[in-house]
Backbone as a printed PyTorch tensor [residue, N CA C, xyz], in Angstrom:
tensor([[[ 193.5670,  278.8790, -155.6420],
         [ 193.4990,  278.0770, -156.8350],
         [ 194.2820,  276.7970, -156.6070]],

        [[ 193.4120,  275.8820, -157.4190],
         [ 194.5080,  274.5820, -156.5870],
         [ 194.2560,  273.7480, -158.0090]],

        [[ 194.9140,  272.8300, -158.9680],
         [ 195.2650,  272.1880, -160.0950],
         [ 195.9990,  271.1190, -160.1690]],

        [[ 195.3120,  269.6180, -160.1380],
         [ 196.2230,  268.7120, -159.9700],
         [ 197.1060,  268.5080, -161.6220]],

        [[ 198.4050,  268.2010, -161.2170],
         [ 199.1890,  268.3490, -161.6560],
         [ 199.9870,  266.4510, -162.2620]],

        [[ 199.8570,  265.9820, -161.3710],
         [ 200.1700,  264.1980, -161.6010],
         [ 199.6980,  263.4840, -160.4610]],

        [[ 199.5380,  261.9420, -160.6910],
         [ 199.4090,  260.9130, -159.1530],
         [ 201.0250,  260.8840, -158.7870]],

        [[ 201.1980,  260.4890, -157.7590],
         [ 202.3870,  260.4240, -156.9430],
         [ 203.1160,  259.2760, -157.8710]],

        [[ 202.2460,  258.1750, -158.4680],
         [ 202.7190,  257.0630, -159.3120],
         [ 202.9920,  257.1840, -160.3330]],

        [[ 203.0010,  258.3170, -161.0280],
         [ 203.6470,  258.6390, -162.2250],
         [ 204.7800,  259.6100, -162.4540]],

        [[ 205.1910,  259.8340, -161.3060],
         [ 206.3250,  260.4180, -161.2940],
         [ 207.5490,  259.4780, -160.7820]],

        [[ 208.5210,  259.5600, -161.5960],
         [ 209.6080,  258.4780, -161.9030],
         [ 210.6970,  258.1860, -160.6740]],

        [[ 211.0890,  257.2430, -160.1400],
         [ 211.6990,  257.5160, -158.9420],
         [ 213.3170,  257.8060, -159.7880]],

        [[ 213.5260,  257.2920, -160.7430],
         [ 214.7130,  258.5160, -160.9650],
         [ 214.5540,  259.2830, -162.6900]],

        [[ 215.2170,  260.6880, -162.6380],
         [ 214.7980,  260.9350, -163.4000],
         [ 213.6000,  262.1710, -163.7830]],

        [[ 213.2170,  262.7160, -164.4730],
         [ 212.3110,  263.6470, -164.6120],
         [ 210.8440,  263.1750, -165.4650]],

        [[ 210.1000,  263.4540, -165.4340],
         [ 208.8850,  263.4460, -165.6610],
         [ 208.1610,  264.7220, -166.7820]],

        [[ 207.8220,  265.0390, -167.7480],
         [ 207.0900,  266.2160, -168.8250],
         [ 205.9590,  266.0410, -167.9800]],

        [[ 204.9900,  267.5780, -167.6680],
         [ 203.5350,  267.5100, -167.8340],
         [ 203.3250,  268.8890, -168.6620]],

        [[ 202.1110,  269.1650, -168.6260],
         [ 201.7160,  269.9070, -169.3500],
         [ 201.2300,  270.9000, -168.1690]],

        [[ 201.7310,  271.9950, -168.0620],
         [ 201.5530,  273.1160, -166.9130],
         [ 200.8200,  274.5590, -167.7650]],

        [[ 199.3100,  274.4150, -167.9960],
         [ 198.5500,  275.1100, -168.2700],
         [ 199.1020,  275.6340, -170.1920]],

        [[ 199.4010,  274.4980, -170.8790],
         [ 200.0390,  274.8690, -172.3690],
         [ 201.5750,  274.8400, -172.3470]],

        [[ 202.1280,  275.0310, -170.9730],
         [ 203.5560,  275.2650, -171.1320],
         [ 204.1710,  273.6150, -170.1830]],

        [[ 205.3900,  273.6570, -170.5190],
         [ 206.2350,  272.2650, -170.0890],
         [ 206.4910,  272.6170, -168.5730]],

        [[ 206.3180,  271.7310, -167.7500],
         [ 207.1570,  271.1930, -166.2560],
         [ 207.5630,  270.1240, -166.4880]],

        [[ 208.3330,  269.9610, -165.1590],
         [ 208.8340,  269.1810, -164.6740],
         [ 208.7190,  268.5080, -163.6930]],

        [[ 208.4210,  267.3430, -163.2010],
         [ 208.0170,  267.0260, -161.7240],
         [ 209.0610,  265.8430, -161.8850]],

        [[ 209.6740,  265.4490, -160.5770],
         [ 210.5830,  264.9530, -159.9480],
         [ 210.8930,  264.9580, -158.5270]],

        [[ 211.5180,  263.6350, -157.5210],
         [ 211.6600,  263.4750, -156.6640],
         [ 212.9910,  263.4310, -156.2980]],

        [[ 213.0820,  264.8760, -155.0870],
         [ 214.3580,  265.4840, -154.5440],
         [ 214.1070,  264.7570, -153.2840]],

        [[ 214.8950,  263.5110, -152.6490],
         [ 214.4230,  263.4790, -151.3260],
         [ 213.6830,  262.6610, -150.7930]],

        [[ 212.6340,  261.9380, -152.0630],
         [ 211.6210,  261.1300, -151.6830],
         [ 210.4890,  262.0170, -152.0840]],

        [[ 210.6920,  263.2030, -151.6410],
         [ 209.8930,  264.6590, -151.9700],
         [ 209.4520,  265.1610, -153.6240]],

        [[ 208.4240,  264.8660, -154.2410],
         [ 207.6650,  265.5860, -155.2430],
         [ 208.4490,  266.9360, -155.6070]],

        [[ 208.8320,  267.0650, -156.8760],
         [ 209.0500,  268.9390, -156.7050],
         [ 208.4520,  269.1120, -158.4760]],

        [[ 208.5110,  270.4840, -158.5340],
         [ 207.6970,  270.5190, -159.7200],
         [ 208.4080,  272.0060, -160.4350]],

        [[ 208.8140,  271.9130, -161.4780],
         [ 209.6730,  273.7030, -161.6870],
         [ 209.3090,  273.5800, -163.1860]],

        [[ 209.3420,  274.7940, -163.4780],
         [ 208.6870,  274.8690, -165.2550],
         [ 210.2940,  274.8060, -165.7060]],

        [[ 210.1620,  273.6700, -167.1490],
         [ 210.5860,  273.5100, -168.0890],
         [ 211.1720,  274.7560, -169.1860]],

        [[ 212.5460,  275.7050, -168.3430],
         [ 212.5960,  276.6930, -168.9490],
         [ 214.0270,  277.4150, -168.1590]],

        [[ 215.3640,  277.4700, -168.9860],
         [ 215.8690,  277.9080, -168.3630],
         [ 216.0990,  279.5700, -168.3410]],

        [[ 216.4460,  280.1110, -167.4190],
         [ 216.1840,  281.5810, -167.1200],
         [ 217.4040,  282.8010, -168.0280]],

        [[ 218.1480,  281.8170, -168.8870],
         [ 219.2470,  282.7550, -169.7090],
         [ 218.7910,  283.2090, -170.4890]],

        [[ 217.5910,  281.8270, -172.4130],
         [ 217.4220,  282.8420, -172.4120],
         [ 215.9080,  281.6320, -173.3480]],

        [[ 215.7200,  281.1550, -172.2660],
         [ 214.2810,  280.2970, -172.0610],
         [ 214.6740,  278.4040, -172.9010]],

        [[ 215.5500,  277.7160, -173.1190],
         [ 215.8570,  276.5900, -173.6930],
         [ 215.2200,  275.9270, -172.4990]],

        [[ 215.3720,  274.1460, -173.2900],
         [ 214.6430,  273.2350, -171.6790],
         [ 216.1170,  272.4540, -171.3670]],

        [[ 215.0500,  272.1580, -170.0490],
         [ 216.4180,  271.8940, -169.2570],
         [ 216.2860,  270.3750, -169.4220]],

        [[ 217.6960,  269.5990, -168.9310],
         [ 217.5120,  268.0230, -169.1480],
         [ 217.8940,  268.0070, -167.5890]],

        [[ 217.8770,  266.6450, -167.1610],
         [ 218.2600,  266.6680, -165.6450],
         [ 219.4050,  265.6110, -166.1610]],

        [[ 220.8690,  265.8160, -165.4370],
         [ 221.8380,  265.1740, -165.6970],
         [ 222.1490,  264.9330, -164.3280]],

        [[ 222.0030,  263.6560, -163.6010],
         [ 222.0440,  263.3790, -162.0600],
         [ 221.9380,  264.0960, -161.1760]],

        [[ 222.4820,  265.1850, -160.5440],
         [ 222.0960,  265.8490, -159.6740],
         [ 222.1690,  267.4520, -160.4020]],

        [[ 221.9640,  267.4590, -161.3850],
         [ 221.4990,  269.3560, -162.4590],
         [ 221.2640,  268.8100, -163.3110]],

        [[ 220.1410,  270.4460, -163.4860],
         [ 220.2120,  270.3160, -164.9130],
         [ 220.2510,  271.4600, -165.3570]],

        [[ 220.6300,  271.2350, -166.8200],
         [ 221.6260,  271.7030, -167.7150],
         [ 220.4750,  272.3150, -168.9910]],

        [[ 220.7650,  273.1100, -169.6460],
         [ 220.2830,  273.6520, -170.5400],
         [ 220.9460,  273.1510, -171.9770]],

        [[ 219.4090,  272.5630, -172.5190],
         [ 219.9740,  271.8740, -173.6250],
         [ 220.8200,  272.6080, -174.8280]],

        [[ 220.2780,  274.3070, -174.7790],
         [ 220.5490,  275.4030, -175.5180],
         [ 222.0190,  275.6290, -175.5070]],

        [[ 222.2680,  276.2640, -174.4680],
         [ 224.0490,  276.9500, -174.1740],
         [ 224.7640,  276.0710, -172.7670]],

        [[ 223.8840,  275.1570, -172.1990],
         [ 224.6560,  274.3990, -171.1990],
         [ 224.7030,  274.9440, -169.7990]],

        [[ 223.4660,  276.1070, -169.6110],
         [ 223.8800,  276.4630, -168.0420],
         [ 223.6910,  275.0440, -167.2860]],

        [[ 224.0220,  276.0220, -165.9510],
         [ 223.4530,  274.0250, -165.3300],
         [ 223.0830,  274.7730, -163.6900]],

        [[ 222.3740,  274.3320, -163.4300],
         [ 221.7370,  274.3170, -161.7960],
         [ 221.8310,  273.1120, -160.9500]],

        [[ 221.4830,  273.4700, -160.0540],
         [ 221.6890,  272.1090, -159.1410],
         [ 219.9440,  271.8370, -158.1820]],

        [[ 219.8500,  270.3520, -157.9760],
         [ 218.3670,  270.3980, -158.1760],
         [ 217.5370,  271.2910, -157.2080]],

        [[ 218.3790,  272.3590, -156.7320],
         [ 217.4130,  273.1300, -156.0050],
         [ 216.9620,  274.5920, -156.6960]],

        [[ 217.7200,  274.4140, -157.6230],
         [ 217.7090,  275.5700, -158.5420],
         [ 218.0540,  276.3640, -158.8760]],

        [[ 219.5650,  276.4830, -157.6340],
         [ 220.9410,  277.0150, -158.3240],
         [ 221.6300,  277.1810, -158.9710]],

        [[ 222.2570,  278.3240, -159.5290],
         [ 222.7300,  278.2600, -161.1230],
         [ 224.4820,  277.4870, -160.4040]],

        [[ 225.1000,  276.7620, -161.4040],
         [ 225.6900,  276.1230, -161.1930],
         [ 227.1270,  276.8540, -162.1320]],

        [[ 226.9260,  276.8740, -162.8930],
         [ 227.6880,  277.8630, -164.0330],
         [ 226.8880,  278.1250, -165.1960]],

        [[ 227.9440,  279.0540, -166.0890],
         [ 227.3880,  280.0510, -167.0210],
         [ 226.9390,  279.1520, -168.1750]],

        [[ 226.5900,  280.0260, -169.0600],
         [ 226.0720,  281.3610, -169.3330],
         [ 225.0210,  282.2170, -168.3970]],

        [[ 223.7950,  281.0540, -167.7420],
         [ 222.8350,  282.2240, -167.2350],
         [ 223.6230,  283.1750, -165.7420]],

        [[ 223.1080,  284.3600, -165.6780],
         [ 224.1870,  285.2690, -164.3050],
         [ 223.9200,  284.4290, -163.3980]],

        [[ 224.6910,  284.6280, -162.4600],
         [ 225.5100,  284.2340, -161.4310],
         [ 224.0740,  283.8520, -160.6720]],

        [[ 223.3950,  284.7600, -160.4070],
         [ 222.1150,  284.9800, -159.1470],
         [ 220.9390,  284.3870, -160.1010]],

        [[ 220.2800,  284.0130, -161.1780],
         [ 219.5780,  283.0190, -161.5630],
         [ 219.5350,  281.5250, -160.6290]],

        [[ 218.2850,  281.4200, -161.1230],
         [ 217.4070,  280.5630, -160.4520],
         [ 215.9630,  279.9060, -161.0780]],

        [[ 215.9980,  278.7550, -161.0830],
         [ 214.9670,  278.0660, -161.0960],
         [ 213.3590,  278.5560, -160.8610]],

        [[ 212.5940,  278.0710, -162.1610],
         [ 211.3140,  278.7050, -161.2370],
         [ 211.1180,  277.3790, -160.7470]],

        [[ 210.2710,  276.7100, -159.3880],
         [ 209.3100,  276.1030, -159.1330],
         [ 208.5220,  276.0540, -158.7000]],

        [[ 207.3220,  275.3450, -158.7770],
         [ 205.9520,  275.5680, -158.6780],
         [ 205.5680,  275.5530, -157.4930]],

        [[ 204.6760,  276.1420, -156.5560],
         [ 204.3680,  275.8580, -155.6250],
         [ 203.2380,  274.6540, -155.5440]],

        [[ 203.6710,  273.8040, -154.7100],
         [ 203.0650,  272.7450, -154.6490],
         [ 202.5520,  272.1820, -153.5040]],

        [[ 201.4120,  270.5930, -153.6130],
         [ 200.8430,  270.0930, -152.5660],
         [ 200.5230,  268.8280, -152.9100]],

        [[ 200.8730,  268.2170, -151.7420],
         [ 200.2980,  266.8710, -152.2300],
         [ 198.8960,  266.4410, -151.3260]],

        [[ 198.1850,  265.9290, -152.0860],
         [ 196.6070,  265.9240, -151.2560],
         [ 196.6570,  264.6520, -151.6780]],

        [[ 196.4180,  263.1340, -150.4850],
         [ 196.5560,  261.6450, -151.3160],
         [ 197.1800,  261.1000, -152.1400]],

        [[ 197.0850,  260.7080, -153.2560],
         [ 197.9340,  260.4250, -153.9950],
         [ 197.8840,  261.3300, -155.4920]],

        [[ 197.7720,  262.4090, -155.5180],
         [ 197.7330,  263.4420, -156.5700],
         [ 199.0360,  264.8920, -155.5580]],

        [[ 199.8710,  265.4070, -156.7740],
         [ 200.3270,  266.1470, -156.6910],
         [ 199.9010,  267.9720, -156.9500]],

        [[ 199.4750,  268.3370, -156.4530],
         [ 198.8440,  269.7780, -157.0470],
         [ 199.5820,  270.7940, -156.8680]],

        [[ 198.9420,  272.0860, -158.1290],
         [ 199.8670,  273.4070, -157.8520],
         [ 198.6610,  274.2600, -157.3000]],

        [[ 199.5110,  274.6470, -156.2660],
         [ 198.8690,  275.1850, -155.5890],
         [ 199.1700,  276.9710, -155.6390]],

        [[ 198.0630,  278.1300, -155.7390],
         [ 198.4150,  279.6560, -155.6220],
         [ 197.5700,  280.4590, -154.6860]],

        [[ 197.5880,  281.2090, -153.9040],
         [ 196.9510,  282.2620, -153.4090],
         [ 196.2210,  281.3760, -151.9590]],

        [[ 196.7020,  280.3760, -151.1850],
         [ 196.2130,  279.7300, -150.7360],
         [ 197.0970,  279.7380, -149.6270]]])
């Protein structure tokens, strides 16, 4: 299954980006120069996340990760983590890519 997701040009060189990931919120943003894409949802106990320079933080209770998707501190446990999407870039479109 493969679903484009944004052009490479609409994703913000700093900063985060909203799309719409099948009814539910992502995120797409550049770690690196690198596209990344993680659903809009933190894992304590589902609030959205904001990106505050290098984490982000849960607008709810304040966990915070770091942009790879490390929990950074509490509330969410210790071993939480980020979902992100598996992804591809084909030209200038970003896609999620599954089972492929």
């Amino acid at each position: 299954m493969k679903h484009a997701l944004t052009t490479l040009a609409e994703i913000p060189s700093a900063g985060t980006r909203k799309i719409d990931f099948f009814g539910r919120e992502a995120l797409v943003y550049l770690e690196d120069g690198k596209p990344r894409a993680l659903a809009n949802v933190c894992p304590h106990l589902g609030g959205p996340l904001e990106q505050q320079g290098e984490r982000f933080v849960c607008a709810w209770h304040g966990a915070e990760f770091d942009c790879r998707g490390a929990r950074l501190k509490g509330p969410a446990r210790a071993e939480s983590r980020l979902m992100f999407l598996p992804t591809r870039v084909e030209g200038d479109t970003l896609y999620y890519v599954w089972g492929e």
